[in-house]
C-alpha positions, 0 to 999 in steps of 0.5 A: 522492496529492495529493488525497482526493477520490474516494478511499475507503480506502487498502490497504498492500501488501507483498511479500518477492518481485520487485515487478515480476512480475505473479505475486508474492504481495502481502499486504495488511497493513492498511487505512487511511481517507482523510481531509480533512487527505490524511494516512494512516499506518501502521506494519508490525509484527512485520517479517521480516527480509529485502529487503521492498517496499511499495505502496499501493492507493487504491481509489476510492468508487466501489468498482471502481477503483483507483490502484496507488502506486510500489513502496518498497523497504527492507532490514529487518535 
């Protein structure tokens, strides 16, 4: 996101399944406020090893929309 604006919180996603299949199981890890500075972080903890994808999920202030970020994929050892 370049902005902010609208958004009212972010939602940190992931999956240890196919990011692309509508029916994989996406576990929210946490959530995480917008701010004015636009800069959130987060930190998984207790990773289970294993090929693992992220995503994010802006959901906007007015509560029933949302912005669904690209999948980030790693490989946790």
């Amino acid at each position: 996101m370049t902005t902010s604006i609208g958004i009212d919180h972010y939602e940190i996603q992931c999956t240890y399944e196919d990011p692309n299949d509508e029916y994989s199981n996406w576990s929210t890890l946490g959530v995480t406020f917008a701010t004015r500075a636009n800069i959130v972080k987060f930190t998984h903890q207790a990773v289970t090893p294993g090929f693992i994808n992220y995503r994010v999920i802006a959901v906007l202030t007015d509560g029933r929309s949302s912005i669904t970020s690209g999948i980030h994929s790693t490989t946790i050892e």
